[in-house]
ROBADREN-241748 format. One record per atom (N, C-alpha, C): residue number from 1; residue in three letters; atom name; x, y, z negated. Coordinates in nm, 2 decimals. Atoms other than C-alpha are relative to their C-alpha. Layout:
BEGIN
   koltor   bafi   kepa     east    north       up
      NUM    ALA     CA        X        Y        Z
...
# end
This chain:
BEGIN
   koltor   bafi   kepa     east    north       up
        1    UNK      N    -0.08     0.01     0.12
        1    UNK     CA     1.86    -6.64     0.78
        1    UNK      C     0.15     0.03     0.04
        2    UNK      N    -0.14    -0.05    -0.04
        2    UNK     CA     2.23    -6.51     0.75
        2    UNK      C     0.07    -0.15     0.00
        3    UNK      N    -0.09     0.11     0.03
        3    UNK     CA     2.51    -6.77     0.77
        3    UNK      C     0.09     0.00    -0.10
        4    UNK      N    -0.04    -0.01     0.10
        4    UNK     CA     2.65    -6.90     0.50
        4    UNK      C     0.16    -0.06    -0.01
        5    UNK      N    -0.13     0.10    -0.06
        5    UNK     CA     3.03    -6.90     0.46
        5    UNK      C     0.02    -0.13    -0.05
        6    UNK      N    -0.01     0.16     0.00
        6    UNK     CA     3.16    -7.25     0.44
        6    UNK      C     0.12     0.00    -0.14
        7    UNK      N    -0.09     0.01     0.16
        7    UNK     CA     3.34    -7.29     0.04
        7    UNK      C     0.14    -0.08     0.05
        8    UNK      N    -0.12     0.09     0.01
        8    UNK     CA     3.56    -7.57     0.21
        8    UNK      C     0.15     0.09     0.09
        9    UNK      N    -0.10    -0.16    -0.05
        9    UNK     CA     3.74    -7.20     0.45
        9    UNK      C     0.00     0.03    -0.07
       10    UNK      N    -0.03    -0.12     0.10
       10    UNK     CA     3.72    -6.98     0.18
       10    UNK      C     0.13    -0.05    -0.06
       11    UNK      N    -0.12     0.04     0.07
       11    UNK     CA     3.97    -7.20    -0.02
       11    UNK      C     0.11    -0.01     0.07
       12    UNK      N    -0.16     0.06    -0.11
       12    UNK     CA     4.21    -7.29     0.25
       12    UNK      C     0.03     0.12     0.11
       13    UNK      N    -0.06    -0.09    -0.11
       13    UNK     CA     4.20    -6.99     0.48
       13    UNK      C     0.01     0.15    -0.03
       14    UNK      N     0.03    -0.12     0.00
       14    UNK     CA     4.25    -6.62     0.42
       14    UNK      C     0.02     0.08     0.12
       15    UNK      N    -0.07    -0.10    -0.11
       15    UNK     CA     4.29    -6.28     0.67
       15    UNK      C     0.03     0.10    -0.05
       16    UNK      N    -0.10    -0.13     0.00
       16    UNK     CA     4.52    -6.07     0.70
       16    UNK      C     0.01     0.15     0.01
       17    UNK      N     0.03    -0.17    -0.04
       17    UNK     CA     4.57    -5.69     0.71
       17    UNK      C    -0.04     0.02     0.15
       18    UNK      N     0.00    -0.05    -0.13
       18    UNK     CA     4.61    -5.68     1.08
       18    UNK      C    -0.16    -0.13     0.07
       19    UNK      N     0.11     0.07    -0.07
       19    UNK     CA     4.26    -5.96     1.11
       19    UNK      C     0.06    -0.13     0.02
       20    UNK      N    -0.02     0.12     0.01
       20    UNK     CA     4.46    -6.26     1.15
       20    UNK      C     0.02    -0.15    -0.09
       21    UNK      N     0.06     0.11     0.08
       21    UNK     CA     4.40    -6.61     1.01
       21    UNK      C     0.12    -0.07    -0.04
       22    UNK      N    -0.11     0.05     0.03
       22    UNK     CA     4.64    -6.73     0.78
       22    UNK      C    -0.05    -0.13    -0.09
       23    UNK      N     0.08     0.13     0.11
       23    UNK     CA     4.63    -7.10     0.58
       23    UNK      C     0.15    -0.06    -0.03
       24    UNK      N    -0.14     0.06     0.08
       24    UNK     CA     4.91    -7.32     0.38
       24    UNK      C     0.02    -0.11     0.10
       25    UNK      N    -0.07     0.12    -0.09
       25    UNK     CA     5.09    -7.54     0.58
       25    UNK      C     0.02    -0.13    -0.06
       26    UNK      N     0.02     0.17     0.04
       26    UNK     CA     5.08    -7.95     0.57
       26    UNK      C     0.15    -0.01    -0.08
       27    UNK      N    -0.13     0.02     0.05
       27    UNK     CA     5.33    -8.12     0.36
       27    UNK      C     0.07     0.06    -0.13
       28    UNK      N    -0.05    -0.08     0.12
       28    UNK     CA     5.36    -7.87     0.05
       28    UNK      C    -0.07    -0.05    -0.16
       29    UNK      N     0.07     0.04     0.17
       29    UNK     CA     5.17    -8.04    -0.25
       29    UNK      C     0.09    -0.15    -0.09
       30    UNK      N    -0.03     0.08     0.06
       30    UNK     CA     5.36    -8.34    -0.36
       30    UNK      C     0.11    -0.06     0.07
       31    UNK      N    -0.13     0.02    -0.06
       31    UNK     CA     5.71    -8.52    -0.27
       31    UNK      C     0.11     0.09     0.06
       32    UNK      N    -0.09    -0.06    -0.06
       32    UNK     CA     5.89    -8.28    -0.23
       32    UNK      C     0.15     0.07    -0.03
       33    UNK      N    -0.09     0.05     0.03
       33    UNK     CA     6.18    -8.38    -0.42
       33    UNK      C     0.08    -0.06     0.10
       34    UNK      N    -0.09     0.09    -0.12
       34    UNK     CA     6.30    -8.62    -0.09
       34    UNK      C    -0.02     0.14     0.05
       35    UNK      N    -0.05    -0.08    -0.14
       35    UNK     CA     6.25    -8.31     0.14
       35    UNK      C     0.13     0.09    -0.04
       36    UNK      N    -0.18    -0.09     0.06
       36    UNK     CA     6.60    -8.07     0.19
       36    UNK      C    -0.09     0.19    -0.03
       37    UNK      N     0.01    -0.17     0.01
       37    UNK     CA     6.58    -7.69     0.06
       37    UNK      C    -0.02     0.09     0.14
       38    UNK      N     0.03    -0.09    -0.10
       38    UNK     CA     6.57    -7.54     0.34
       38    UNK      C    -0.19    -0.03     0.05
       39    UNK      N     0.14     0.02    -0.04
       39    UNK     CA     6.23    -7.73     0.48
       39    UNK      C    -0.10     0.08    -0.12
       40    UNK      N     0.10     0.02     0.13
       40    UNK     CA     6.09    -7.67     0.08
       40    UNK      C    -0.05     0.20     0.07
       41    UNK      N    -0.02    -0.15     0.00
       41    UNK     CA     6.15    -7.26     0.17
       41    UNK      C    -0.09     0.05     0.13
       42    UNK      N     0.10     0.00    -0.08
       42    UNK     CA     6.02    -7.28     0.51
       42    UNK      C    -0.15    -0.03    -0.02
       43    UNK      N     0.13    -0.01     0.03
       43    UNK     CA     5.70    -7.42     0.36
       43    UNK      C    -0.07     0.13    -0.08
       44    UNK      N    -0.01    -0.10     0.10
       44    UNK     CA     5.71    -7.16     0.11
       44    UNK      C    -0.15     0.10     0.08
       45    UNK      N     0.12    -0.10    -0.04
       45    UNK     CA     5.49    -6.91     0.29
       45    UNK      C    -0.10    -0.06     0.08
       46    UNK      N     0.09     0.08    -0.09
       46    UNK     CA     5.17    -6.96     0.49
       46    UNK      C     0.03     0.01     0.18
       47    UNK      N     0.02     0.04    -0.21
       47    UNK     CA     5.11    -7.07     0.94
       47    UNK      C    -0.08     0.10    -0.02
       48    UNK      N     0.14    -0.09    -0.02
       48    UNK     CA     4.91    -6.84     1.10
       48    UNK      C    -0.03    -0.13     0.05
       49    UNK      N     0.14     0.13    -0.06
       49    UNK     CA     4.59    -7.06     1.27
       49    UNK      C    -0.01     0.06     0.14
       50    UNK      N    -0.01     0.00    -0.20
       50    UNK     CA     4.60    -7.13     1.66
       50    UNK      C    -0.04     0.12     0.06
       51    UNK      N     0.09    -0.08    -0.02
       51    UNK     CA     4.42    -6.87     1.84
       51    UNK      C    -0.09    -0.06     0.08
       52    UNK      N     0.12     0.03    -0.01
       52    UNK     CA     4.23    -7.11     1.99
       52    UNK      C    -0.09    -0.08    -0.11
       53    UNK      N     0.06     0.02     0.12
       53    UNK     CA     4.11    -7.19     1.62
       53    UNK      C    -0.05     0.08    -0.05
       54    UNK      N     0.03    -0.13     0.10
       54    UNK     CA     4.07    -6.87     1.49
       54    UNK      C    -0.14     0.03     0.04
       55    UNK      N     0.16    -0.05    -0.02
       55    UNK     CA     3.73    -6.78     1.68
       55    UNK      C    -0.09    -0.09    -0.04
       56    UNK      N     0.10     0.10     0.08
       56    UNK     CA     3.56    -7.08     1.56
       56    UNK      C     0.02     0.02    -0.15
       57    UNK      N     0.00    -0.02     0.12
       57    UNK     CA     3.69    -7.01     1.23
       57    UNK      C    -0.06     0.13    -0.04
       58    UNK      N     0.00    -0.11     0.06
       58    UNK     CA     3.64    -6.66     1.16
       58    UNK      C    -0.14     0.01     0.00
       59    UNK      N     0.13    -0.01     0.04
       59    UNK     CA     3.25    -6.71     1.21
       59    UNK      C    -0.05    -0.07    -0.14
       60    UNK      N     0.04     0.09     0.09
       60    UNK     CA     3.26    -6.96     0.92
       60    UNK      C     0.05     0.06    -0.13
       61    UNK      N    -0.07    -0.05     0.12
       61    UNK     CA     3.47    -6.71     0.67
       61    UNK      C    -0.12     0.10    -0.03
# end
């Protein structure tokens, strides 16, 4: 049987043009009224994922 990807990666991880594993960084869903502008902007875009994460990941996308 093939493997099936895992629904709970698909939502949280995408890849990138160049194959790298990108996902939203901690900290960005709620309070973030107390944090300062700069942090809010910094979250703004996504982390890439470790590279010793990415090989265990990328089987499960």
């Amino acid at each position: 049987m093939k493997q099936r990807t895992k629904s709970a990666a698909k939502k949280r991880i995408r890849k990138t043009g160049s194959g790298k594993l990108m996902m939203v960084g901690a900290a960005k869903n709620h309070l973030l009224s107390s944090k300062s502008k700069t942090t809010r902007q910094k979250k703004a875009g996504g982390v890439f994922v470790a590279k010793g994460h990415a090989k265990a990941l990328k089987s499960v996308i």
